[in-house]
C-alpha positions as CSV (number, residue, x, y, z in Angstrom):
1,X,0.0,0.0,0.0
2,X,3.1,2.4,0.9
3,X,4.4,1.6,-2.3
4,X,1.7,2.3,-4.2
5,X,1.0,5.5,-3.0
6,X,5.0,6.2,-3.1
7,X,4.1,5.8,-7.1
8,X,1.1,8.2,-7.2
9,X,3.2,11.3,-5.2
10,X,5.7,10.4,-8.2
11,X,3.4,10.4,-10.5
12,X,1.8,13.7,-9.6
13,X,5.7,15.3,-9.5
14,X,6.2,14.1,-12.7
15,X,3.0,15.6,-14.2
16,X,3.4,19.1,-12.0
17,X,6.7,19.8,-13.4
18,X,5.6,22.7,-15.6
19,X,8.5,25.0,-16.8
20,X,6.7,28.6,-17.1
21,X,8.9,29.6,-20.5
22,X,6.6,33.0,-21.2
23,X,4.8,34.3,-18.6
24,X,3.0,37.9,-17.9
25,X,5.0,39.3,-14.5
26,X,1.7,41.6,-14.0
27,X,-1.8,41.1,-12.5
28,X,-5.0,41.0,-14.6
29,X,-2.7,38.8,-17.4
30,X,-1.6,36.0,-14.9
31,X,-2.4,35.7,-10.9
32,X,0.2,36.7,-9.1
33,X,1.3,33.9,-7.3
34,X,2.0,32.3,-11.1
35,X,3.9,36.2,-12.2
36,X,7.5,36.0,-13.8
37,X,10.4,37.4,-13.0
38,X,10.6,40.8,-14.5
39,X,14.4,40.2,-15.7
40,X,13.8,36.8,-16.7
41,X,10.9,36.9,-19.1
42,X,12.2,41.3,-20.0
43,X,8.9,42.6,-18.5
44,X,6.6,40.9,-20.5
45,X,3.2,42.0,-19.8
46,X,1.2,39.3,-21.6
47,X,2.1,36.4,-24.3
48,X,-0.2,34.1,-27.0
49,X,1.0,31.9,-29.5
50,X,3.7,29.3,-28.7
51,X,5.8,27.5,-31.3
52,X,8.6,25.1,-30.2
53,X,11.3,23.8,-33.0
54,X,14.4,21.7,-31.6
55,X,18.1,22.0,-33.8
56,X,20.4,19.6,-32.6
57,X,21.2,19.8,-29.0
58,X,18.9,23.3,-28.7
59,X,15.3,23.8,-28.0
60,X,14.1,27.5,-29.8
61,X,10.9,28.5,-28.2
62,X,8.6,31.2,-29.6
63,X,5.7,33.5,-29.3
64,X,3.7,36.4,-29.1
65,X,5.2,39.3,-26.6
66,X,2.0,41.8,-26.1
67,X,0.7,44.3,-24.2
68,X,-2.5,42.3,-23.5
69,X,-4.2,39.5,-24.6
70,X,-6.3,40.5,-27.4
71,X,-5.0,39.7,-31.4
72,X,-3.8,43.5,-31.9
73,X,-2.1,45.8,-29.5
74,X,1.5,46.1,-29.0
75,X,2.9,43.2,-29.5
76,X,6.3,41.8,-30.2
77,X,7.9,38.3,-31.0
78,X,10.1,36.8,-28.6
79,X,12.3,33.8,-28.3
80,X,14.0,32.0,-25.5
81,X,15.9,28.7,-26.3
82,X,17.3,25.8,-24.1
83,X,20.4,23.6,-24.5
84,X,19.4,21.2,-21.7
85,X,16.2,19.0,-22.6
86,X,14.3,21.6,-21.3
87,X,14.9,22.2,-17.9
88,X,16.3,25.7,-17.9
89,X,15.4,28.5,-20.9
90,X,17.8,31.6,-21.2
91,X,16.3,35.1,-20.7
92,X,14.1,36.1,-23.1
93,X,14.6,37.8,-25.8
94,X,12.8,39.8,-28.5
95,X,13.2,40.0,-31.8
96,X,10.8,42.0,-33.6
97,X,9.4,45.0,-32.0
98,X,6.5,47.3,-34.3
99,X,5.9,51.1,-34.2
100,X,4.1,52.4,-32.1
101,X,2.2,55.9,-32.4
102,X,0.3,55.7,-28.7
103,X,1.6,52.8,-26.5
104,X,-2.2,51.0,-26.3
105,X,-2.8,50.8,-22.2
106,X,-6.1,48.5,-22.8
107,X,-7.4,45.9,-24.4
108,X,-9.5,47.4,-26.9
109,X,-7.2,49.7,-28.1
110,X,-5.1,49.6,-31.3
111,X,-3.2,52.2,-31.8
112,X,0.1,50.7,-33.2
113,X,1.6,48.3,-35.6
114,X,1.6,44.7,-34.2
115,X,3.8,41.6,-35.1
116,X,1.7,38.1,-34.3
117,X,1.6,34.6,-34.9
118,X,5.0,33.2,-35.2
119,X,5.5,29.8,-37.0
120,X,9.1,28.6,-37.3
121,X,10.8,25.4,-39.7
122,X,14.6,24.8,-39.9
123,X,15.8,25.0,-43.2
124,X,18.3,22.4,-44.8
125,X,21.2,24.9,-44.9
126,X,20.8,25.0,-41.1
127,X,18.9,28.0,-40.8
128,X,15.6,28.5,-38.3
129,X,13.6,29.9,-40.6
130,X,10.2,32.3,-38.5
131,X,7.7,33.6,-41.0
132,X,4.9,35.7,-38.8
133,X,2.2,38.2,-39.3
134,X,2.4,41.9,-39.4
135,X,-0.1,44.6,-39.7
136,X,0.2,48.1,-39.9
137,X,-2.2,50.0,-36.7
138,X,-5.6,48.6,-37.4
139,X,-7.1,46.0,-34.9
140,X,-6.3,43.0,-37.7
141,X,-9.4,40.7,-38.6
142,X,-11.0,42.1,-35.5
143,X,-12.3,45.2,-37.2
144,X,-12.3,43.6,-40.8
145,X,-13.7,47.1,-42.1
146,X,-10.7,48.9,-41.8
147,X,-8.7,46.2,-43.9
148,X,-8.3,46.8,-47.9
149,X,-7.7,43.7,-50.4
150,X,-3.7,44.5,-51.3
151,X,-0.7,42.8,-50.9
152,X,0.7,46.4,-49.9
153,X,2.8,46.5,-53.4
154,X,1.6,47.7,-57.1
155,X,3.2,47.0,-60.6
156,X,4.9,49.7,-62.4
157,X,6.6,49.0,-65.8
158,X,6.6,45.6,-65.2
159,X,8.2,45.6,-61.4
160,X,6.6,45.5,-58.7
161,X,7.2,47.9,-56.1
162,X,6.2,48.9,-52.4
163,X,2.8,50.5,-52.6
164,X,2.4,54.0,-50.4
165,X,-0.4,56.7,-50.0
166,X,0.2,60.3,-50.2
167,X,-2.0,62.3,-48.1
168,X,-4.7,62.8,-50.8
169,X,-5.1,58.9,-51.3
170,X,-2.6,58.9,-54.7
171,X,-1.2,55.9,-55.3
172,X,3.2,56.3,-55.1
173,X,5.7,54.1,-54.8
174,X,9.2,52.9,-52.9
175,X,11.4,52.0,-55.9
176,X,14.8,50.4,-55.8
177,X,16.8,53.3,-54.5
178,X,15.1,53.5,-51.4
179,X,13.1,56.8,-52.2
180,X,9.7,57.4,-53.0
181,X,8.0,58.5,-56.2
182,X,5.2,60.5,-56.6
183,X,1.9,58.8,-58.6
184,X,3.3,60.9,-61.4
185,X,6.3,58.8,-61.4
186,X,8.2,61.9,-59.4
187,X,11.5,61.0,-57.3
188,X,10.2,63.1,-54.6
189,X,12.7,63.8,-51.1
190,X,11.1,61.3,-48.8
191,X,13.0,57.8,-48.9
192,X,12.9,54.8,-46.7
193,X,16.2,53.5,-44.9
194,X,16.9,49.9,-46.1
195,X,19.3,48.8,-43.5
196,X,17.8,48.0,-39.3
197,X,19.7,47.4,-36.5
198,X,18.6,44.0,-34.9
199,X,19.9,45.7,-31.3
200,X,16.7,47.8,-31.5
201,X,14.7,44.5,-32.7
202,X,14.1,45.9,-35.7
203,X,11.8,48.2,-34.8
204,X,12.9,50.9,-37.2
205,X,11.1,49.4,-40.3
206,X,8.7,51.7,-41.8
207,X,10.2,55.1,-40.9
208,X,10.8,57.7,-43.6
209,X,13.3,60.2,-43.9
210,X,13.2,63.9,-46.1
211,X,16.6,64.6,-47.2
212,X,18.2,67.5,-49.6
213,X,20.9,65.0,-50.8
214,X,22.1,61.6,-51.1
215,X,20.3,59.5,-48.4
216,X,22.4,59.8,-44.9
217,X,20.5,56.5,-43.7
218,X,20.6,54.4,-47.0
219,X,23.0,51.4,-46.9
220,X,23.3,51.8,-42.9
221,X,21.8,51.5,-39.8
222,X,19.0,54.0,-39.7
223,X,19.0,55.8,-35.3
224,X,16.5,54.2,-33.3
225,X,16.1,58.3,-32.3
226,X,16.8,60.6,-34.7
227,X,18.6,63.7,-34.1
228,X,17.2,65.6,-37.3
229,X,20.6,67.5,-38.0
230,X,21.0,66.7,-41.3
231,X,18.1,64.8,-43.1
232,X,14.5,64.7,-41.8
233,X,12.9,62.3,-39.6
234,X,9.5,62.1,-40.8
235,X,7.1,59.3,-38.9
236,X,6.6,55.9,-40.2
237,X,4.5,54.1,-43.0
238,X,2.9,51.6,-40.9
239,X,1.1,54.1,-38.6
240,X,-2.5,55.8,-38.6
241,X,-2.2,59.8,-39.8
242,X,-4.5,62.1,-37.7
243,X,-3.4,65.4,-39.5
244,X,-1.7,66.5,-36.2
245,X,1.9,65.0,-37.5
246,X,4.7,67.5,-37.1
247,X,7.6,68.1,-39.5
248,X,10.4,66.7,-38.4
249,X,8.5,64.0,-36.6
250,X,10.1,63.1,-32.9
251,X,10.1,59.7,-31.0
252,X,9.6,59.3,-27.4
253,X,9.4,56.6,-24.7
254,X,5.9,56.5,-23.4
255,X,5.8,58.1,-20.1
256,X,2.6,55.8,-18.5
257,X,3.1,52.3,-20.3
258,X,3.6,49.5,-18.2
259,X,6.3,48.5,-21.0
260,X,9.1,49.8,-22.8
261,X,7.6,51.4,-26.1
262,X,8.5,54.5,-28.4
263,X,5.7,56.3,-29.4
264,X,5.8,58.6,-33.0
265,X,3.6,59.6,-35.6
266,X,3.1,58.6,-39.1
267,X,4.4,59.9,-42.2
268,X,3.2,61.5,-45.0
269,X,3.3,58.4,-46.9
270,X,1.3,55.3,-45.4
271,X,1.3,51.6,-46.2
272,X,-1.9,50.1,-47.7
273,X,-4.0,48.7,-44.0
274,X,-3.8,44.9,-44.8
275,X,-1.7,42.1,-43.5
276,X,1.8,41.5,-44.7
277,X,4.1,38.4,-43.7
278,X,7.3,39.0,-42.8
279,X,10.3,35.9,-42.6
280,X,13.3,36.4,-40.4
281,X,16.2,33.8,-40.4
282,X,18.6,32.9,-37.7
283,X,22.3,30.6,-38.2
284,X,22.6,30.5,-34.3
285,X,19.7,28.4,-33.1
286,X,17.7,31.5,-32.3
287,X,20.3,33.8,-30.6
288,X,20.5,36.5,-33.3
289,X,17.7,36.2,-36.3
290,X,18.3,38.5,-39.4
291,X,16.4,41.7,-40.8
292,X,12.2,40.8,-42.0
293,X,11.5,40.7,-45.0
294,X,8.5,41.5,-46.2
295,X,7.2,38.5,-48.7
296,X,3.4,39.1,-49.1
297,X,3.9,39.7,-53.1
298,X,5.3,36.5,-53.8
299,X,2.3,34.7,-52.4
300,X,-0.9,37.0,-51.6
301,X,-3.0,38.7,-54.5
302,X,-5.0,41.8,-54.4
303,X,-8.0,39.7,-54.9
304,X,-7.4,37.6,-51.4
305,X,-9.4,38.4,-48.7
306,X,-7.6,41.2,-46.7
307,X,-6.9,38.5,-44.1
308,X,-4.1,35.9,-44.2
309,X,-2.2,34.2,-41.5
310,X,0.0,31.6,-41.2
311,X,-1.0,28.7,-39.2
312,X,0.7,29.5,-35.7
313,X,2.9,26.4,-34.4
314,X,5.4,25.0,-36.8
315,X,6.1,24.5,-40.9
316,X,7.3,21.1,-42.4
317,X,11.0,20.6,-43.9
318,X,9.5,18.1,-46.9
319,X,12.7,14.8,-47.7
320,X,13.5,16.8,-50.7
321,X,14.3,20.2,-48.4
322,X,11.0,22.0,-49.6
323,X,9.8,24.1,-46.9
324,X,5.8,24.3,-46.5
325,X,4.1,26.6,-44.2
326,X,0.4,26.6,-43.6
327,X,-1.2,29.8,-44.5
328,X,-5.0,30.5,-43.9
329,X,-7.6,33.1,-44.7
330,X,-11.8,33.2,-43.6
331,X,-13.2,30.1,-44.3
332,X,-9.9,28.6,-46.3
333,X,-6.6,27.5,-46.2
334,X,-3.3,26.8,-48.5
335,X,0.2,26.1,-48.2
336,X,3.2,28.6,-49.1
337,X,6.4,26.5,-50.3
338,X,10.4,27.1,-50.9
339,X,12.7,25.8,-52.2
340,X,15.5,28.2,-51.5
341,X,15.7,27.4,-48.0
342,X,13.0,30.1,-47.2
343,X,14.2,33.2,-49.5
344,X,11.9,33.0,-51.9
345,X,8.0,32.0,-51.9
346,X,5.0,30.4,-53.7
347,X,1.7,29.6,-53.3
348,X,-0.3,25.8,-53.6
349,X,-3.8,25.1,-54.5
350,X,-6.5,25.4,-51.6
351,X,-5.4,22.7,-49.2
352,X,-9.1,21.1,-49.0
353,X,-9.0,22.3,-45.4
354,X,-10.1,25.4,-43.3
355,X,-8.5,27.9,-40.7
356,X,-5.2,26.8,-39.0
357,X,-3.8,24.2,-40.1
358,X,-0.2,21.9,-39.1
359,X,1.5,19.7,-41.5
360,X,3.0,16.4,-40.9
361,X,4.8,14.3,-43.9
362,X,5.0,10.4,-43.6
363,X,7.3,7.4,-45.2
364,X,6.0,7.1,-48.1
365,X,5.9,11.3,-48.9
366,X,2.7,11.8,-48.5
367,X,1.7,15.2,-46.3
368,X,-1.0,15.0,-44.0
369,X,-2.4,19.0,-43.0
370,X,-4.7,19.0,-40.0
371,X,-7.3,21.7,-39.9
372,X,-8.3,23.7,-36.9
373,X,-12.7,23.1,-37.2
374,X,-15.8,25.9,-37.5
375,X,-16.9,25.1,-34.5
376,X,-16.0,22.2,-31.9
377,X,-16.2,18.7,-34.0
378,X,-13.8,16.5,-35.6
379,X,-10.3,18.0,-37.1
380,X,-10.6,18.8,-40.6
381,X,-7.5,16.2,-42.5
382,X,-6.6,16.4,-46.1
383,X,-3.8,15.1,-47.7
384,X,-1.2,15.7,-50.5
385,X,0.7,13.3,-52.9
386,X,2.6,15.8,-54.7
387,X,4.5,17.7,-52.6
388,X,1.7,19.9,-51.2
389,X,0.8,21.3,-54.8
390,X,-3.0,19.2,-54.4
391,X,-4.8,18.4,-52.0
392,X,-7.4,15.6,-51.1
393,X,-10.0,15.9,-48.5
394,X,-10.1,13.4,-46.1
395,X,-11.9,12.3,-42.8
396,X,-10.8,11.6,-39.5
397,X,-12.6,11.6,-36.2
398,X,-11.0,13.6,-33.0
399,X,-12.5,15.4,-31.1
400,X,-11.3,19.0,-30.4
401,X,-12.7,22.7,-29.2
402,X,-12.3,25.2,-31.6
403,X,-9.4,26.0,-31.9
404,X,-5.3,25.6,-33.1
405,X,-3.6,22.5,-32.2
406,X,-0.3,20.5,-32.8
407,X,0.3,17.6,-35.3
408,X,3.6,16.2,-34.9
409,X,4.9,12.4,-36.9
410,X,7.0,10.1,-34.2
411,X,10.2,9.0,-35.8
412,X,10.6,5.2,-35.9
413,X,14.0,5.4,-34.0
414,X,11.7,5.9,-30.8
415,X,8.9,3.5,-31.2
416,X,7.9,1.9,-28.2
417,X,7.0,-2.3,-28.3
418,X,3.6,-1.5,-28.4
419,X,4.4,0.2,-32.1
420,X,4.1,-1.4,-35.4
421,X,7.1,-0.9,-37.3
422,X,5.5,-0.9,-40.6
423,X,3.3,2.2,-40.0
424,X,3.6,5.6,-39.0
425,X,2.6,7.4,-36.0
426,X,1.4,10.8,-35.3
427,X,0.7,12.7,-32.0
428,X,-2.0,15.3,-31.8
429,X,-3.0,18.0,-28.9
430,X,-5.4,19.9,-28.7
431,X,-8.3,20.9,-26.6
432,X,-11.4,18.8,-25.6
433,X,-13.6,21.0,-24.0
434,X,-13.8,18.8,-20.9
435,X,-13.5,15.3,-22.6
436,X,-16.0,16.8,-25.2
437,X,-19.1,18.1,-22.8
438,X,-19.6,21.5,-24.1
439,X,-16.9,23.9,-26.3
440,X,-14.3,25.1,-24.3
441,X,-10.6,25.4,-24.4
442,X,-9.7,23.1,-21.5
443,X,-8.4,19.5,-20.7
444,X,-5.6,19.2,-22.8
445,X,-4.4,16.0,-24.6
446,X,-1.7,14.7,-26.6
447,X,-3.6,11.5,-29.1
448,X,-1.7,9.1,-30.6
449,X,-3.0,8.2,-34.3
450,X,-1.9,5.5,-36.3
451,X,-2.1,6.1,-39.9
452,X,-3.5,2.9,-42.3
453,X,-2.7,2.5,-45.6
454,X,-5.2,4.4,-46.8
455,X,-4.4,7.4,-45.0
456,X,-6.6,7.1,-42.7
457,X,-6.2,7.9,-39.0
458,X,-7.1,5.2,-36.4
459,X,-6.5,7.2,-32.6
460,X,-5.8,4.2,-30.3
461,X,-4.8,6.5,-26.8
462,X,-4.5,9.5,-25.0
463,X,-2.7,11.0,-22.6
464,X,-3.6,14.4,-20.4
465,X,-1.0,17.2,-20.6
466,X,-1.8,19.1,-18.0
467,X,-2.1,18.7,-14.2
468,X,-4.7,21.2,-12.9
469,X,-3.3,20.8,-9.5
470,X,-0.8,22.9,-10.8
471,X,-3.0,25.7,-11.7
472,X,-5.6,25.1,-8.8
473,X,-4.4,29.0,-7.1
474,X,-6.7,30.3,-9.7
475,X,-9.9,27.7,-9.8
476,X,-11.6,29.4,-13.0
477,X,-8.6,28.6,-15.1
478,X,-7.2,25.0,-13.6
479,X,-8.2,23.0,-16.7
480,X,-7.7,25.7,-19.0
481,X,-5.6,24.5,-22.0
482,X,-5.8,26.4,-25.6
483,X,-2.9,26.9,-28.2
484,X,0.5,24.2,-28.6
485,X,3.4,23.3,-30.1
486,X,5.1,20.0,-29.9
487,X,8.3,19.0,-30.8
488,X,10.6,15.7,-30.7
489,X,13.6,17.1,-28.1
490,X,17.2,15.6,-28.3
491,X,16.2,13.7,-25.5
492,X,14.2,11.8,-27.6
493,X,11.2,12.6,-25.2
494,X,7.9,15.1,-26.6
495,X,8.1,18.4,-25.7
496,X,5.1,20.4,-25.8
497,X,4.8,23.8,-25.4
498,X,1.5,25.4,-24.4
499,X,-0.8,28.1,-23.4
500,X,-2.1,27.0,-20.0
501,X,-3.6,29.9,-18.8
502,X,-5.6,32.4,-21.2
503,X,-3.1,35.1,-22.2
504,X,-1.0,35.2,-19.9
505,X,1.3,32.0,-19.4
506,X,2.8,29.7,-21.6
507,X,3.9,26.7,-20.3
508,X,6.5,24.0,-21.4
509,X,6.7,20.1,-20.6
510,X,7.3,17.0,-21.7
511,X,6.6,13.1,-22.0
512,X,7.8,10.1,-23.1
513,X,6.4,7.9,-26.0
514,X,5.8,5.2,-23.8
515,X,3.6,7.5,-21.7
516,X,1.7,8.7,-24.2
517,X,1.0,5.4,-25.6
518,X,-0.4,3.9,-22.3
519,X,-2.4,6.9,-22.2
520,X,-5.1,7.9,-19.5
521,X,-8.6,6.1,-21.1
């Protein structure tokens, strides 16, 4: 009897040992018995959308850095990354930072640029390769009305070119030299600096400069303040004009934000209101990540819907190094490929699937893509047998809320007895709404599926992720379980990396196969 309940206390350990990787240091985003440390996680106020990748020995953690928990805001992508299996993450670190024009102090205000949704692959020159969302200040798909159908560039003489707004609506242009032309076709004085320092996190894209001469800020480093003595600070592209903008424009550090954040205006040329994506790289397993780049032309139309996202966890490295990230809009979804190791993009045919989707490729090539539902029901599955160029729709029946989940494929070098060799395995979590009672985002579990030759999914266990004994300082939210990434750790164990309270903290752990394959039910 001693032993037994010896085994249960372990058990419980075991299942408690939560690693808080991103976590809100301030009351209403997380209770403050579950706070971080203000160093540790950089005075993060509030974080959403994880996404885990392991490279070699390293474990590279992402998400969203915000000022609240709403999809617009302030918010930032950060990183944090492990080099022991998990059990400690470096200080966190971000990577991206938008413009800001008022630092937003609540939740239903949007009064800057925001970054959201990070999705990262490795590449097979070695590179992490993070492709995320960006939109200029608007609230995003939130306030679909303020969105225009663009891809934010327009075709001139056969080259297509950043797309800008004067103050009277005309349509000019960024060309090749860094300045901007009139809708005349005009060089006017107004140019964009090409180069950003990745010390400031970038967060210089978008401002304009007026200068009498060459370009002072052209080829290097633009300031993260300007000093104005020789050409022209003017405001940036990606911010809301209110016809109180002053010439030269100034930048200043919020005086009442909870968070660091510049505030300045925008300038007299704006970026069309839409939603870009922007991919970053990094040759360091996530210590330094290069400049964004803005790739919406290659792969969005003027004729999409002013909406499209990528499906937040992870993208697929296919055997023949084609990289495939899932990319949705309302009601739809498709897949964006490269096969330059992510510098260059294209689009696939409608992936037969809806909303946010995750990839998994088994033996025999084929590419399963794993739908998040319209409502709480079965996750949508189609497949492809070309490389993700077509798609087939397919049917599979597991249960989940509404909402994003994780599809990972278990390599055959960790099988466990119990595993056939012959077939392939995937692991899914997501959120059952308490074992499928109602619709919530709660009671999290990892399935294992086991794939038939038909491509078919047969789910044969299922194992909780999270221990609400953990959580139980804060009763409403103990079973709460929403958005997750998993990923195969050099361990050899799962790691899983998950929201586990709303907004606020974002939890890693991990499991073996075996565990997961004796399951709970």
């Amino acid at each position: 009897m001693f032993l037994l309940f010896y085994y249960v206390i372990l058990f419980l350990v075991i299942e408690m040992n939560d690693i808080p990787v991103f976590v809100g240091v301030n009351e209403p985003s997380v209770p403050h018995e579950l706070s971080g440390d203000k160093i540790e996680m950089d005075n993060m106020q509030s974080c959403r959308i994880p996404s885990l990748i392991t490279q070699g020995d390293t474990i590279i953690a992402a998400c969203d850095n915000a000022n609240c928990g709403a999809d617009w805001g302030f918010i930032e992508i950060a990183v944090r990354w492990s080099s022991d299996n998990g059990k400690t993450f470096d200080k966190l670190k971000t990577v991206f930072t938008p413009p800001a024009r008022i630092a937003p102090k609540k939740d239903e205000e949007y009064t800057s640029a925001f970054a959201i949704d990070p999705v990262m692959v490795e590449s097979a020159d070695g590179a992490i390769v993070m492709i995320f969302d960006f939109y200029p200040e608007c609230k995003g798909l939130h306030k679909a009305e303020l969105l225009e159908k663009s891809n934010g560039y327009t075709v001139v003489n056969g080259k297509s070119f950043r797309k800008l707004y004067d103050s009277d609506g005309n349509i000019c242009t960024v060309r090749n030299d860094c300045f901007v032309y009139d809708s005349e076709g005009n060089k006017t004085n107004f140019y964009l600096p090409d180069k950003h320092n990745p010390e400031y996190a970038y967060q210089t894209i978008g401002d304009m400069y007026y200068t009498e001469g060459d370009g002072e800020f052209i080829g290097r480093y633009s300031p993260l303040i300007p000093d104005n003595k020789n050409d022209k600070y003017v405001g940036n592209i990606y911010l809301k004009r209110t016809g109180h903008e002053k010439f030269p424009a100034e930048k200043n550090y919020s005086e009442d934000s909870l968070y660091e954040c510049l505030e300045t205006s925008a300038a007299p040329f704006t970026a069309p209101v839409t939603s870009y994506l922007f991919v970053m790289k990094s040759y360091d397993k996530g210590i330094t990540w290069s400049q964004p780049v803005d790739i919406t032309s290659q792969i969005k139309t003027d004729s999409d819907d002013p909406f499209l996202g990528v499906g937040p966890g992870v993208g697929l490295r296919l055997d023949n190094g084609r990289l495939l990230i899932p990319v949705y809009s309302v009601g739809t979804a498709f897949v964006i490929y490269s096969d330059d190791n992510g510098d260059t993009w294209q689009r696939t045919d409608f992936c037969e699937n809806l909303d946010e989707c995750q990839l998994v490729q088994y033996s025999d090539g084929t590419i399963g893509c794993f739908g998040r539902p319209e409502k709480a029901g079965n996750i949508v599955y189609s497949v492809s047998c070309d490389n993700g160029i077509s798609w087939k729709r397919m049917h599979t029946e597991l249960y989940t809320s509404k909402c994003q989940h994780s599809v990972i494929l278990v390599p055959k070098n960790i099988y466990t007895a119990d595993m056939d060799m012959n077939k392939d395995y995937i692991l899914c979590s997501r959120p059952t709404g308490h074992r499928g009672k109602d619709e919530t985002r709660t009671d999290g579990y990892i399935a294992v599926g086991e794939v038939q030759s038909d491509y078919s999914i047969k789910w044969i266990s299922e194992k909780k992720i999270k221990n609400d004994l953990c959580y139980e300082i804060s009763e409403k939210w103990a079973d709460f379980f929403a958005y997750s990434c998993m990923s195969v750790l050099p361990d050899n164990s799962i790691g899983i990396l998950y929201e586990a309270f709303p907004s606020g903290y974002i939890a890693f752990n991990k499991f073996s196969v075996e565990s997961i394959m004796k399951g709970d039910i």
